[in-house]
Phi, psi and omega in degrees: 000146175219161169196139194225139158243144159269146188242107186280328195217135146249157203311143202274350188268022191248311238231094179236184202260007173276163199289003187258118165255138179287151155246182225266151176307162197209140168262134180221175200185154171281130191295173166324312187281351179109290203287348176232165171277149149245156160241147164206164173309098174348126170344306171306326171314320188313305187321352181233025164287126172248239192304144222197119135278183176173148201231129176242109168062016188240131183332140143239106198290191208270114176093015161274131147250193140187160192267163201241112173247183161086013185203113152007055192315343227244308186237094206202170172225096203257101183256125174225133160230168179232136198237153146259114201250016158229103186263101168252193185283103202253151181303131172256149159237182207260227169278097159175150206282345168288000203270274155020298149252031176254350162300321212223042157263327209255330107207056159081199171245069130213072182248070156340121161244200165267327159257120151117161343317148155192162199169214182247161157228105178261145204353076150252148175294160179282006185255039222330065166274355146261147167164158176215148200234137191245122167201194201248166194195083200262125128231157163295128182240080197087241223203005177218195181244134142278170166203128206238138176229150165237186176219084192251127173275358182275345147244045199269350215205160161228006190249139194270293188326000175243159183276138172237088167259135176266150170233155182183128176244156168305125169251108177332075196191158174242080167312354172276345187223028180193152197262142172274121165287166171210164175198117190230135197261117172260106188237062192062302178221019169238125201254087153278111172255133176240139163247160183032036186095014190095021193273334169212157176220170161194144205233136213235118155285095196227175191218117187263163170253314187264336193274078182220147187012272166284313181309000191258144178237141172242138173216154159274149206202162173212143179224022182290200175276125171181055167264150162317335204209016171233124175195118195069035161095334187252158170271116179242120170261088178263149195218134134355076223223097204277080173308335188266314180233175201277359168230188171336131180198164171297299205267100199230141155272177166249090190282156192211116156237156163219190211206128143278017191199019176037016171257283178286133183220168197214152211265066200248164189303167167343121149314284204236135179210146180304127158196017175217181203282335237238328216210337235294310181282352158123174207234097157283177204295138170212198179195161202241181199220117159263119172304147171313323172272020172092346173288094196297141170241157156262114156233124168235169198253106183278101184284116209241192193264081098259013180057045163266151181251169185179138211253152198228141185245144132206162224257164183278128158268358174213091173310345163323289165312138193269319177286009172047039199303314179238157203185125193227140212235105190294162180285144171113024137325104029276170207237280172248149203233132208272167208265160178303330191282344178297106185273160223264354174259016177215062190192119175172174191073069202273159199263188138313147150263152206228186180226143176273208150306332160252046155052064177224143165261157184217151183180134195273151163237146145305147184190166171219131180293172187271164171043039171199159151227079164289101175240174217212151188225111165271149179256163195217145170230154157186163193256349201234010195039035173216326151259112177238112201269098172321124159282174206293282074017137158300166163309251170247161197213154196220121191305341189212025179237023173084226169288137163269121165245172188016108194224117179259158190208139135178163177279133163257130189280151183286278222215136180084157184221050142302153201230159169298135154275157205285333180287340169301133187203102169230227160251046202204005186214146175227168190241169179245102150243117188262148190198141206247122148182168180075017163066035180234150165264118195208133171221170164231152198260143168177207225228151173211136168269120209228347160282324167263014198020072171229137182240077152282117195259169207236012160197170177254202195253186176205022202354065158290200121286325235250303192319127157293120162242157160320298183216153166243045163207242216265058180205128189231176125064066151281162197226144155248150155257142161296078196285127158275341191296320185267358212016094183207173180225135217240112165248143187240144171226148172252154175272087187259172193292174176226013163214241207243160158331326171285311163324276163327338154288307194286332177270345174104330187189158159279098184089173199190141156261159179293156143343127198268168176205133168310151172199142190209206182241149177290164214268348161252039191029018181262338197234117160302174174232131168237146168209143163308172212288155191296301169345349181255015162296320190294007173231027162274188189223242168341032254234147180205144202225128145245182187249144159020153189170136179250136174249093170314152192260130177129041189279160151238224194111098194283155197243133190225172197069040193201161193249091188310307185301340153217139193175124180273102172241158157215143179231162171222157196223177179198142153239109176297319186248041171300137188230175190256036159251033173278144148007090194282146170223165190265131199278010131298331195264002192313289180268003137288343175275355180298337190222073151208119183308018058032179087121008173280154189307004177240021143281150182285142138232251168274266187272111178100131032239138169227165174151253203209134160249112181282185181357081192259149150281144208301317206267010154096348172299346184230123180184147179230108176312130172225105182199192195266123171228144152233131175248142162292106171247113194054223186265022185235209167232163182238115201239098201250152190232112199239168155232101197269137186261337186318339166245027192270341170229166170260351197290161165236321190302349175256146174304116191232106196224177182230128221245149188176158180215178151295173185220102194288092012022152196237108136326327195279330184223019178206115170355116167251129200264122174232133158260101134271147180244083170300096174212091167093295192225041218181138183213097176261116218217137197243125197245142182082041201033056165092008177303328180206161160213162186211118176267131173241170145228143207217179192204077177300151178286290184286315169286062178273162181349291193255351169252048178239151205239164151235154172225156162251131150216195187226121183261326219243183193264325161323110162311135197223101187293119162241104188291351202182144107252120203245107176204156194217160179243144192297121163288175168298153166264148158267122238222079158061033188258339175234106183278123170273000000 
C-alpha cells in the first residue's frame, strides 16, 4: 500500500531563514519492549496535506520500478508499506552492530540482496542521474532475518562539492510476520524517513541540481534478486559439453560449473543430459529464468528423435540446493515447436524470459525462414511458463544474415552502468538485441515496447563490417545475465579454436570461455562498453609500472619484471603534436581496412602502429602485435585498433588473421587507452576504457611461459607520449580443478 500526498508549505518555525535548519517537530514516546524510544511526526503536519494519490497491492519484481505521479514530488508525504509473502534463504552475515553500516558504506543501495533494496527514489531526476534512495534490505542473520533501511546519498547530487553519505541502521521488526513501513517527509532538499511507525528514523540533508521543483520525480523501485545465473550465493556457468570427444559431436550435455567469485569455479556433473523424446539426440545452447517465487527454470533447445530441434523445459529437483545439482524435465515436453515457415533444423537457442506489464512471459527463439535467408528471433507469450503461443510476427528479422543463434534480449539504463533485471522497462531504459551469425557476435540498441511487442531498433543487421559486435575477434555465441548479488549485467562469450581436430584430440578439449565482462550502454547511446568483471583484480600479483615516456618512432620496450605469458596491462597513449599531414584515408575504408593486411602491424604510418607486442619470443619471431593506428579522416581523425596475429606463431598449420575495428574516439582531445588480459594462448584485449574489443587466439611455440616476453612499441615515423603504464603478472584460477 502507498499513499502520497502534496505538502505545499511546512511549517515556518521548522524551515527558518537563519543558516541552522529545524527538523519538523517529532511527537516520541516509549516502544513496547522498554527499550526505545519511537517518533513521528507530529500531527499537525497532516494538516498541510492536499492532494492525494494512493496505490494498492502491486507486485515489484526484482529490478522494477515505477513513478507515483499526480503529486508535487519536490514537497510530499509519502507512507509505503511493504510485504514480503515468500521469505527466502538470504545470505547471512555476521553479528554485528557494525553490519548495517559497513553494507552500506561498501555499497549503498546497489548492493542486491534477495529482498531489497526496495523502497523509495526521492528528488529524483528524470534521467535518475539524481536521486536519493530510502530503502530496505532482508538478510539472514542467526537463526532469524534482519532488516536493515538506509538512505544512500551518493546520487543524490550532481554537485561535486557536497558530503553524499549512506546512513543506515537495523530496524527492529521480523519481516515474516509484520509488513516493513516506511514513511517520508519531502522538503525539497531534506528527506525525513520513519521506519516501522516510527521505530528508527534518518534524516537525509541532501542538494539536487536537476530533481528541483517540478522537475523532481519520485518513484517506488525493488533492485532485489531475480538474476538467471545467480543463485543462492553461487554463479552457474552452463556450457556445451561433448562428453566422449573434445569437439562438436552428436551427443551434447549441459556441462555444470559454479563459482562465488566468478574466478575460481568447481567442476559438477551434467546439468542436462539427452534422456527423454524431446531431447533423446541431445541438450543443446538455453537459458535460464528465475520465477517470481524464486525457482529457477531452463528453456533449451532440445534434438528430440527425429533430430528436430524443439525447445524443453526444466526444473530444479530440489530448489534447495544452492548447487542445482539435479534437474527434471516435467511432463508436456517440447514447449515449443518450429513453425511451418522453419526448417525443423533452424529454431533454437531459446532466450532468458522476461515479463511484460500484463504479467505474460515472453521469450525469443533463433531461427531462419525456410528457402531463404532470413533470420529471425521469434517471439513466444505464456501466462503459465509452460504454454506457449508464437506471437504474430518476429521480434526482428534480417534479410541476409542467415541463421540467428543465441540470441539476447535485455534492457540498459539510459545513464550509468548498473545493470537491469531482465523484465525492467521504462523511459530510463533501452534494449539490447544480440545475435550470433557469420562467426560474430552482433547487435542492436532500440526501443521496446512490451504492450505492443514492438522492438524498434536504431539499425539493422546488414552482415557487414558496418554491423556493431561484441568483440571484433575471436568470440561467438555469447549469453548475457543480470547478477544481482552486484546489480551489473554480466557477458560470458565463447573462444574457439584455430587450429585442427587433431589438435584437439591432443590437449583433451575444445574451446574456452572469455573473461566475463560487465557491459552496460555507452554515454552516447549508440554503443556498449564491456570490462572485465572487478573480480578479476583479484589475481593480480606481481606489478611493474612506467611513468610517462616518449616513444620515438621505430621504438621498442620491454616491460620486464612480470610473468608476460599471464598477465594484466593498461597503457595510455598521447598524441601531444597531432599535425594534419597524417596520413588520409577515405571514410568508406575506415572499417575494411581494420581486417586487411593493408593495415598489419608492419606497415608504418605517421601515427601507428605504436602499443603492445604480447607473447613475444626473445628474437621477436613470435608475437601478436595489439595496437593503434590514427589517420585523417574528413576534418576530424580516425582511430583504428587492431590484433594482428600473422607472427603469433611459428606453427603453419593455424588460422592467423589480422583483426580489427575504429575506435570512437578523438586523439585531440583524449587519451587511447589499452587493456590486456594475457593468458598463455588467449589475448583479450579492450580499446578505449571498453569502447571496443578484441579476442585473438594463438599458439605460440616459443613464447611460451617464462620465455614470453612484452613489449610497448612505435611502428610509426610520428613520435607518441606513453603517458601511464600499468602491469601486473597474474595468478592461476582455479579452473574446474576440485570436482565436489
Amino acid at each position: 500500500m502507498l499513499l502520497a500526498h502534496i505538502v505545499p508549505r511546512l511549517i515556518d518555525l521548522c524551515r527558518t531563514q537563519s543558516s541552522l535548519t529545524h527538523a519538523l517537530p517529532r511527537q516520541m514516546w516509549l516502544d513496547t519492549s522498554g527499550k526505545r524510544l519511537m517518533q513521528w511526526p507530529i500531527q499537525e503536519i497532516n494538516n498541510l496535506r492536499t492532494r492525494q494519490v494512493s496505490f494498492h497491492n502491486r507486485q515489484l519484481e526484482g529490478g522494477s520500478m515505477f513513478e507515483i505521479t499526480g503529486i508535487t514530488a519536490a514537497q510530499a508525504d509519502v507512507e509505503v508499506t511493504f510485504d514480503l509473502p515468500v521469505l527466502e534463504d538470504n545470505p547471512r552475515i555476521r553479528d554485528s552492530t557494525h553490519v548495517a553500516d559497513a553494507v552500506l558504506f561498501n555499497r549503498g543501495n546497489s548492493l542486491g540482496c534477495v529482498y531489497g533494496p526496495f523502497g523509495l527514489l526521492a528528488l529524483a531526476s528524470n534521467d535518475l542521474s539524481e536521486q536519493t534512495a530510502i530503502f530496505f534490505k532482508i538478510i539472514r542473520r542467526g537463526n532469524g532475518y534482519s532488516v536493515i533501511m538506509g538512505s544512500d546519498e551518493n546520487r543524490s547530487s550532481l554537485r561535486d562539492n557536497v558530503h553524499k553519505i549512506p546512513h543506515g541502521t537495523f530496524l527492529d521488526i521480523d519481516p515474516r510476520h509484520e509488513k516493513i513501513s516506511l514513511r517520508c517527509l519531502i522538503d525539497h532538499s531534506i528527506i525525513e524517513s520513519y521506519g516501522a511507525g516510527g521505530r528508527n528514523v534518518i534524516t537525509s540533508r541532501v542538494y539536487p541540481k536537476l530533481a528541483i521543483g517540478d522537475a523532481a520525480k519520485l518513484y517506488a523501485f525493488n533492485n532485489g534478486k531475480k538474476g538467471p545465473l545467480y543463485y543462492k550465493g553461487f554463479y552457474h556457468l552452463f556450457y556445451q559439453h561433448n562428453p566422449l570427444n573434445p569437439f562438436f559431436g552428436d551427443i551434447m550435455v549441459w556441462g555444470h560449473s559454479v563459482s562465488q567469485d566468478l574466478v575460481n569455479w568447481i567442476k559438477l556433473e551434467p546439468a542436462l543430459s539427452p534422456s527423454v523424446p524431446s531431447d533423446i539426440n541431445s541438450c543443446w545452447s538455453g537459458s535460464t529464468t528465475i520465477l517470481p517465487e524464486g525457482k529457477p527454470v531452463i528453456l533449451y533447445t532440445g534434438s528430440d528423435t527425429n533430430k528436430h530441434q524443439v525447445t524443453v523445459l526444466a526444473e530444479p529437483k530440489d530448489p534447495s540446493d544452492p548447487l542445482l545439482r539435479e534437474w527434471v524435465k516435467p511432463k508436456g515436453n517440447p514447449v515449443m515447436v518450429p513453425p511451418s515457415n522453419v526448417p525443423v533444423d533452424c529454431f533454437r537457442d531459446p532466450t532468458t524470459a522476461w515479463q511484460g506489464h500484463d504479467g505474460k512471459w515472453r521469450a525469443l527463439v533463433g531461427a531462419k525462414e525456410k528457402d531463404s535467408n532470413k533470420g529471425m528471433a521469434i517471439l513466444y507469450h505464456s501466462d503459465d511458463f509452460v504454454q506457449w503461443t508464437k506471437f504474430l510476427v518476429p521480434l526482428l528479422e534480417a534479410q541476409v544474415t542467415g541463421m540467428w543463434e543465441c540470441v539476447d534480449f535485455f534492457p540498459v539504463a539510459v545513464t550509468g552502468k548498473e545493470g537491469l533485471d531482465t523484465s525492467v522497462n521504462n523511459s530510463s531504459v533501452r534494449h539490447v538485441l544480440k545475435t550470433s551469425y557469420g562467426g560474430n557476435d552482433c547487435y542492436v540498441i532500440g526501443t521496446y515496447s512490451s504492450e505492443t511487442d514492438v522492438f524498434s531498433a536504431d539499425s539493422e543487421f546488414t552482415n557487414t563490417a558496418e554491423d556493431l559486435r561484441y568483440d571484433y575477434g575471436n568470440l561467438f555465441a555469447s549469453k548475457a545475465f543480470f547478477d544481482s548479488a552486484k546489480n551489473r549485467r554480466i557477458s560470458w562469450g565463447w573462444i574457439m579454436e584455430r587450429d585442427s581436430n587433431e589438435d584437439d584430440i591432443v590437449k583433451g578439449w575444445a574451446g574456452i570461455m572469455a573473461i566475463p565482462r560487465e557491459i552496460w550502454l555507452g554515454k552516447s547511446g549508440k554503443k556498449l562498453m564491456q570490462w572485465p568483471v572487478e573480480e578479476i583484480n583479484n589475481l593480480r600479483a606481481k606489478n611493474a609500472s612506467l611513468d610517462s615516456k616518449q616513444l620515438e618512432g621505430g621504438s621498442i620496450l620491454e616491460i620486464s619484471g612480470i610473468t608476460a605469458s599471464q598477465a594484466d596491462i593498461e597503457v595510455a597513449f598521447d598524441l601531444p603534436d597531432l599535425e594534419n599531414d597524417t596520413e588520409a584515408l577515405d571514410s568508406e575504408e575506415v572499417d575494411q581496412a581494420t581486417i586487411i593486411d593493408g593495415y598489419s602491424a608492419s606497415v608504418k604510418g605517421f601515427y601507428g602502429p605504436f602499443g603492445l607486442l604480447a607473447l613475444a619470443s626473445n628474437d621477436l619471431s613470435e608475437h601478436t602485435a595489439i595496437f593503434f593506428r590514427v589517420i585523417r579522416r574528413g576534418n576530424g581523425y580516425a582511430v583504428l585498433m587492431c590484433s594482428d596475429e600473422s607472427k603469433s606463431s611459428l606453427r603453419d598449420n593455424i588460422e592467423k588473421a589480422t583483426l580489427g575495428t575504429s575506435l570512437d574516439i578523438d586523439p585531440r582531445h583524449e587519451k587511447i587507452s589499452l587493456r590486456c588480459l594475457i593468458d598463455h594462448s588467449v589475448i583479450e584485449s579492450y580499446g578505449g576504457g571498453g569502447r571496443s574489443v578484441i579476442t585473438s587466439r594463438v599458439y605460440p611455440k616459443m613464447a611460451i611461459g617464462e620465455e614470453a616476453r612484452l613489449y610497448v612499441f612505435n611502428h610509426g615515423t610520428k613520435a607518441v607520449t606513453m603517458s601511464s603504464l600499468e602491469a601486473w603478472s597474474m595468478r592461476k584460477a582455479q579452473i574446474n580443478s576440485n570436482e565436489t
